[in-house]
C-alpha positions in Angstrom: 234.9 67.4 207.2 236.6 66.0 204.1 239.3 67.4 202.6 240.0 66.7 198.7 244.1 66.1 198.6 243.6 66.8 194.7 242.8 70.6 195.2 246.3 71.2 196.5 249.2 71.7 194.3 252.2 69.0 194.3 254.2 70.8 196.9 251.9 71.2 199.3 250.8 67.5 199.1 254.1 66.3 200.1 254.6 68.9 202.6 250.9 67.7 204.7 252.0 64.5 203.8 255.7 64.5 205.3 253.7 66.6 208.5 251.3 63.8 209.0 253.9 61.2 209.0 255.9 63.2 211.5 252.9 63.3 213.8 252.5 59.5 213.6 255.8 58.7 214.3 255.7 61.2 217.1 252.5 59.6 218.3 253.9 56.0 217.8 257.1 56.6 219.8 255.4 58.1 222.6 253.0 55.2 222.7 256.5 52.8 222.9 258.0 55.0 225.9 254.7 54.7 227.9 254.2 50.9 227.2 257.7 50.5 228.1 257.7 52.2 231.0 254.2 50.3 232.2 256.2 47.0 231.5 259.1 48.5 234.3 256.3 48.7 237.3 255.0 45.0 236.1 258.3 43.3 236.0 258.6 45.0 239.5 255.8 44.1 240.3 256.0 40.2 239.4 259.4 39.9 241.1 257.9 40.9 244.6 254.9 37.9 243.6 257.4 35.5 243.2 259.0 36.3 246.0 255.7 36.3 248.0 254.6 33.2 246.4 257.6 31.2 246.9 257.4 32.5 250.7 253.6 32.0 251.1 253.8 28.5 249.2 257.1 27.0 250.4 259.4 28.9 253.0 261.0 26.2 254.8 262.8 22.8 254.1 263.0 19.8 256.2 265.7 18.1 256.7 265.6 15.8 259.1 265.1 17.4 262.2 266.8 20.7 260.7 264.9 23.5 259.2 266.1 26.0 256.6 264.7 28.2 254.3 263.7 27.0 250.8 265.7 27.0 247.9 262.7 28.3 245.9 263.2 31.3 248.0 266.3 32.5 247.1 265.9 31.5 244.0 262.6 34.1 243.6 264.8 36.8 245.1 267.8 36.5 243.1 266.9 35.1 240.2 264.3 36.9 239.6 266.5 40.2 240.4 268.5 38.2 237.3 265.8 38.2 235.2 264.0 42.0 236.0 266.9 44.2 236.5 268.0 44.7 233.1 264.8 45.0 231.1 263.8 47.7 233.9 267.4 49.2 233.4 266.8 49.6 229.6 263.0 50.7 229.8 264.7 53.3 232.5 267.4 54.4 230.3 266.5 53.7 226.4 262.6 53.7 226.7 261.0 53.5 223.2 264.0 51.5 222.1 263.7 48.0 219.8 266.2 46.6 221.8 263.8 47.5 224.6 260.6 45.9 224.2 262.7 43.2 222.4 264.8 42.6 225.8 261.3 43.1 228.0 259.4 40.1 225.8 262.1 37.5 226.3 262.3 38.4 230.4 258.6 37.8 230.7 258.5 34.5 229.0 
């Protein structure tokens, strides 16, 4: 179904014209708080890898006769709690936010 714009009067052009833009943006935003939230579980979701990975892969170190858990290990645990906890904090808190998905993209590279 088509609907010819130039049929209305001025008035009620703008008016389905401001209502249309208010559904996008409505539409858009909810679109950023659900990708946003789907980024939380796979920054989650990586830290436990790396932590698996790092104890899969390398777990212990040699030295000498001595053994000791790796470095990569702790490293996958705490720096990788570094690195997740404050994108998930804001994608918890402030979810649809710039700041946000702005904060999210430079934790995952």
């Amino acid at each position: 179904m088509t609907f010819d714009l130039g049929l209305l009067s001025e008035e009620a052009r703008n008016r389905l014209q401001n209502r249309a833009s208010e559904l996008y943006e409505a539409h858009r935003q909810r679109i950023f708080v659900q990708t946003d939230r789907l980024m939380t579980w796979l920054m989650l979701v990586q830290w436990l890898f790396g932590i698996v990975a790092a104890l899969w892969i390398s777990p212990r170190t040699w030295l000498g006769a001595e053994s000791s858990t790796h470095i990569h290990v702790y490293a996958a645990i705490f720096l990788g709690a570094a690195i997740t906890s404050f994108p998930v904090y804001l994608a918890h808190r402030h979810p649809g936010e710039a700041l946000t998905r702005h904060v999210i993209a430079a934790a995952q590279m």
